[in-house]
N, C-alpha and C positions, 0 to 999 in steps of 0.2 A: 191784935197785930203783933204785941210783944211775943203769944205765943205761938205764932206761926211761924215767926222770924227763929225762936230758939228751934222747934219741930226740925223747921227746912236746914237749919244748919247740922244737926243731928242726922238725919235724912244722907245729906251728904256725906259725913263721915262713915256713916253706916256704907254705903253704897262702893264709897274710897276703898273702905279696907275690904268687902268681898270684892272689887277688882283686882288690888293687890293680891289678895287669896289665889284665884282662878288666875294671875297672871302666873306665880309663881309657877303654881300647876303645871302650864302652858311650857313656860319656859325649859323649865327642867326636866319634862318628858320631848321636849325638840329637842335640846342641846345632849341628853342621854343617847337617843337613840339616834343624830348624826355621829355619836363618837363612836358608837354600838358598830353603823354600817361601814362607817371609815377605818375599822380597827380590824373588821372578817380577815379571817384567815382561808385559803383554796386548800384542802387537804385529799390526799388521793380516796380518804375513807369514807367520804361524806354520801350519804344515798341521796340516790337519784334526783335531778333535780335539786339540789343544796348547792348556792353560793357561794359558803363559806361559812365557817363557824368563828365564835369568841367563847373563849374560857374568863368568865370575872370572878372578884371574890367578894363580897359585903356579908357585913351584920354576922361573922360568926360561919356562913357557910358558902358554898361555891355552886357556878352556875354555869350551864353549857349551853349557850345560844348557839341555834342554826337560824340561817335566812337562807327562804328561796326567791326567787329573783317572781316568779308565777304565780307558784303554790303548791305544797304537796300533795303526790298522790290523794291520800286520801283528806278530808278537811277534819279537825279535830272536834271534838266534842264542844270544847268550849272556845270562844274567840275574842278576846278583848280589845276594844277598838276603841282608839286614841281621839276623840272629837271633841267630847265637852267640855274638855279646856281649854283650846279655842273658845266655842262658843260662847261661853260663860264668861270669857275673857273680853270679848269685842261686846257681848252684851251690857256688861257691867259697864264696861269703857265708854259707852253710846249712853249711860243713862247718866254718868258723871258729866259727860259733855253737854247735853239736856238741863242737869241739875244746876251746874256750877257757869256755864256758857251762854247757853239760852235762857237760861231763867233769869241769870245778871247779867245778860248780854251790852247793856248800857255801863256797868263796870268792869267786864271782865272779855266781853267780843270786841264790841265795836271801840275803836279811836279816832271822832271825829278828825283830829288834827292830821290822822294819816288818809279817810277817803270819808266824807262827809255823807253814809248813808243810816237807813234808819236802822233798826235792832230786825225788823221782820224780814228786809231786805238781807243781813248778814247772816241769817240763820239760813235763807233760801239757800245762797250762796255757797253756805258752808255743805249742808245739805247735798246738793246737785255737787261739791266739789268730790266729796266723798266718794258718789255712785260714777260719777266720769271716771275718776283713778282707778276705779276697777276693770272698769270697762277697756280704756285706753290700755293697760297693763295686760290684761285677756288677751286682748286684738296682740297686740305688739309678740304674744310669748306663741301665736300659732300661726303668724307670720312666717315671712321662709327664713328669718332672722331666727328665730327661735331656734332654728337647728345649732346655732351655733352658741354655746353658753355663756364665753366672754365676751361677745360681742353684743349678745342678750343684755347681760350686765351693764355694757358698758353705755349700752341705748339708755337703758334704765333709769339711772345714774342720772342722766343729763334731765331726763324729765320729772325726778327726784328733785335737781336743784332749780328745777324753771318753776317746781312745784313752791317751793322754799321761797324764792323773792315774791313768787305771786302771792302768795299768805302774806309777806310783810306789805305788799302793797294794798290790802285789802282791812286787815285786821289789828288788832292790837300788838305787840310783839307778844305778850304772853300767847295771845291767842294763836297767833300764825306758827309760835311752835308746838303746842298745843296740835292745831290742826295736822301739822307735820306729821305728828308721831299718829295721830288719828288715822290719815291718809295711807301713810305704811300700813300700819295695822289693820284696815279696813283689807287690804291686797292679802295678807298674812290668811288674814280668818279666811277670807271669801277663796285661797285657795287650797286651806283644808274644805271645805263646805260645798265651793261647785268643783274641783277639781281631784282631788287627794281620796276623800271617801268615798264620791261617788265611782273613779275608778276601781276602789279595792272592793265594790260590791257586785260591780261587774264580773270582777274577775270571781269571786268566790260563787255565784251566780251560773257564770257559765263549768265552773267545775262541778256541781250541783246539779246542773245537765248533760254532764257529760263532752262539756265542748273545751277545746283548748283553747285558753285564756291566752288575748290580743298582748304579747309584751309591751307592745310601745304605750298601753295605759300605765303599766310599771314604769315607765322611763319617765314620761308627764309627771307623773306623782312623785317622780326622785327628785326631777328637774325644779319642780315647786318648793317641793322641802327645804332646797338647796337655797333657795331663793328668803325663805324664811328664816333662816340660817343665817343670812350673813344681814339680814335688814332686825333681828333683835335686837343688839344692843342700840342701836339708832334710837329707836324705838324706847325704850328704857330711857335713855338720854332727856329723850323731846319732854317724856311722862314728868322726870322728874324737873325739868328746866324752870317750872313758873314759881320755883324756890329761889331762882338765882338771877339777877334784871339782869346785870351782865354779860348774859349767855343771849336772854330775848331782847332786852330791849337799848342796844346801840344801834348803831348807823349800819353795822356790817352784819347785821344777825343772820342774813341770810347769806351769809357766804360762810359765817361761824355753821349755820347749821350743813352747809356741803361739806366742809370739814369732818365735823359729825361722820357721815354717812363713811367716809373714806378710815376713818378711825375705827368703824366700825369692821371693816372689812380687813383693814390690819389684823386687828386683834382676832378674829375669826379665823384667819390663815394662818396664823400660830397653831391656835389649838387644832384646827382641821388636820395641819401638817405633821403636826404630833401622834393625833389619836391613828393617824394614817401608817405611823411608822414610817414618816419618808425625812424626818430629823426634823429637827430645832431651832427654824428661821429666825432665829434672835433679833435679826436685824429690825423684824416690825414691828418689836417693843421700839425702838428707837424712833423708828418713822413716826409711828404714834405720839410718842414723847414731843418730838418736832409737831406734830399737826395739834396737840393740845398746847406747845406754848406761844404758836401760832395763831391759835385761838384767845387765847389772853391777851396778846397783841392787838389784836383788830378788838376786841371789847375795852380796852382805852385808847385807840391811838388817836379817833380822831377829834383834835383839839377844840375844834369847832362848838362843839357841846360844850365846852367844859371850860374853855381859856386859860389851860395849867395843866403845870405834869400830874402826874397822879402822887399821893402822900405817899410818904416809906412808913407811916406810924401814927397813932391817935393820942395825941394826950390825955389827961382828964379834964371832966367834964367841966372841972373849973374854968379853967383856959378857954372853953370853946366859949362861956357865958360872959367871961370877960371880953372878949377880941369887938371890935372897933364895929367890924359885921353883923355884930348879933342884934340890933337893935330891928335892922333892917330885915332879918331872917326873920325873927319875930311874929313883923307884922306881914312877912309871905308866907310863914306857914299858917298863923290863924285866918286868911285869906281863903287858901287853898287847902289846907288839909282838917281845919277844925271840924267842918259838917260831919266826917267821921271819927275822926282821930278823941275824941272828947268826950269824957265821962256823960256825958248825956249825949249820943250823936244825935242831930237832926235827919241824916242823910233817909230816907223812907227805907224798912225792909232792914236797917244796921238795928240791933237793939243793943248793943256793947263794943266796945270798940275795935275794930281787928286787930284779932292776936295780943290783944289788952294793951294795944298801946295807945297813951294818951299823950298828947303834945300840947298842953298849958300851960304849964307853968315855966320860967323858965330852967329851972333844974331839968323839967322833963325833956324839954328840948335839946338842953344841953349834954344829957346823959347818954343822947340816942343821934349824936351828930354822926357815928360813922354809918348809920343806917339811911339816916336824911338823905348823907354824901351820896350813897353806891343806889338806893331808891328812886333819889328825885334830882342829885346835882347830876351824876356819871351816866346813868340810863335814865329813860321814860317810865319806868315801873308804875312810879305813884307821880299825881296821883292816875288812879285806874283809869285809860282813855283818853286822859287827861279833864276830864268832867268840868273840873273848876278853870281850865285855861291858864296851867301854870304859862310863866312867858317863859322865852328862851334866857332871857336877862335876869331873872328871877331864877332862874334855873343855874346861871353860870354867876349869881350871887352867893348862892347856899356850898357852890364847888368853893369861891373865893373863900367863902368863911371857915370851910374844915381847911381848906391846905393853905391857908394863912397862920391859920391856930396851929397847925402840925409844925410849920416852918419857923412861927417862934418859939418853940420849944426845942426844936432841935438845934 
């Protein structure tokens, strides 16, 4: 058991870091070549059929892109096509979700306290949630709405954030943003894979027989690009969230994560409008600035949780083992969090303790109060699901005892 448990975590990180690999990929060949087609230049010299060219300069030497909007007369000998970083991307990301999701679904999906179903039941769920958002997204973009691209957007959007509360009503908070960035990403890949490629094979296809290639499969496949474009950093965001409880696991997460999605599209119209040459909307760095401290906002405000303002500061570890509290924290943490947290956990499938932290003694307790606080007083993070049934009172005891200890020391 011991060895399967070290294996499966190994496993994991192996699988982490080739998604990270393929995501970067991914990313960096989108974000290139939207700045590539936003930057073309119309020039009278361009043959036949050329859109526009760019002049770049990298690594030492210079480079002369053309794009045609179709395809040139004749098709080049050789042709390199953009796919398997997507794919490798959504593959990898499907096996972590698999690994890390369904495999410790009992720790890491399901939160009985938010909707009381089983782990086979959340994974159906998750599952079917995944293949509906493509589908729904599909339908919605070849609709007669589709013709129109902010209004596309702006439908989008909405079912992006019905998407978001419905995740916090079903799953864990890690999990529901988790699924979030999943759910994009799933739309992302699936339209390079049925949309994007398969028109560019069309077209190279029917020039290969001689037929003149349909544009409006070119325009489909800008229109998607475009769409992937501005739903990455979201994306990125969700990936990296289950670092931060704050982000998934308060009362507002799902309105923090529509935030998200608008922050994202901020900072996307910067750069679009840049590489576009149409100037330097400055202004959405701002807006942004506003919608992320807006977000910090709503990840403390509501008191309810917590019974206190939030600390300006953590004293040492002394102070927290000293204060009037600690007696009682004590014996909530080795309640609720010893089955893992403990140089020997009991918990089945832990063989060491996450992230090597133990909560015995009382130094160690003491030492690790502003993680306790922001973990288990300010969000739901830990424990995971909540498994052991921390209480609410128990919960707004471990807040009392950091910003008690904070405020006499200040």
């Amino acid at each position: 058991m011991y060895e399967f448990a070290i294996a499966w975590e190994w496993l994991a990180f192996a699988v982490r870091w080739l998604h990270a690999v393929t995501a970067i990929a991914w990313i960096g060949s989108s974000f290139y070549f939207v700045a590539l087609d936003l930057g073309l230049v119309k020039r009278d010299h361009l043959p036949p059929g050329a859109y526009g060219e760019e002049w770049q300069v990298h690594g030492g030497g210079f480079y002369h892109i053309q794009k045609y909007l179709v395809a040139p007369a004749t098709m080049p000998e050789h042709l390199t096509w953009f796919k398997w970083e997507s794919y490798s991307t959504w593959l990898t990301g499907f096996a972590m979700l698999c690994i890390v999701y369904y495999g410790g679904a009992d720790l890491f999906l399901v939160d009985r306290h938010v909707l009381d179903i089983s782990a086979t039941t959340a994974i159906l769920i998750s599952l079917a949630s995944l293949g509906v958002g493509w589908v729904l997204y599909d339908l919605l973009c070849k609709s007669p709405i589709g013709g129109n691209t902010w209004g596309l957007m702006a439908l989008l959007y909405v079912v992006l954030v019905a998407m978001a509360w419905g995740y916090t009503q079903v799953f864990s908070g890690r999990a529901a943003f988790l699924h979030l960035g999943a759910f994009t990403a799933t739309i992302m890949s699936a339209n390079v894979f049925f949309i994007i490629i398969p028109n560019q094979k069309i077209v190279v296809a029917d020039l290969i027989a001689g037929r003149t290639p349909d544009p409006r499969l070119g325009a489909q496949a800008k229109q998607r690009s475009l769409h992937n474009n501005y739903l990455t950093l979201p994306v990125i965001f969700f990936m990296l969230s289950n670092h931060y409880p704050l982000a998934f696991a308060t009362a507002f997460n799902w309105i923090i994560a529509a935030l998200v999605f608008l922050m994202g599209v901020t900072i996307r119209h910067w750069f679009n409008t840049t590489h576009a040459r149409k100037g330097k909307p400055t202004w959405t760095w701002l807006a942004t600035a506003i919608l992320f401290i807006l977000i910090i906002w709503l990840s403390t405000a509501p008191k309810v949780l917590t019974g206190g303002e939030q600390a300006k500061a953590a004293p040492t570890f002394k102070h927290f083992a000293e204060n009037a509290h600690f007696p009682a924290v004590k014996d909530a943490i080795a309640t609720r969090c010893s089955m893992c947290h403990a140089a020997e956990p009991v918990y089945e499938g832990i063989a060491r303790a996450p992230k090597g932290v133990i909560l015995e003694s009382d130094a160690e307790i003491a030492a690790l109060a502003r993680e306790i606080y922001i973990q288990a007083g300010r969000s739901h993070a830990m424990p995971p699901g909540n498994l052991t049934d921390m209480t609410v009172d128990e919960r707004r005891l471990l807040t009392a005892w950091f910003e008690s200890t904070v405020g006499e020391t200040q």
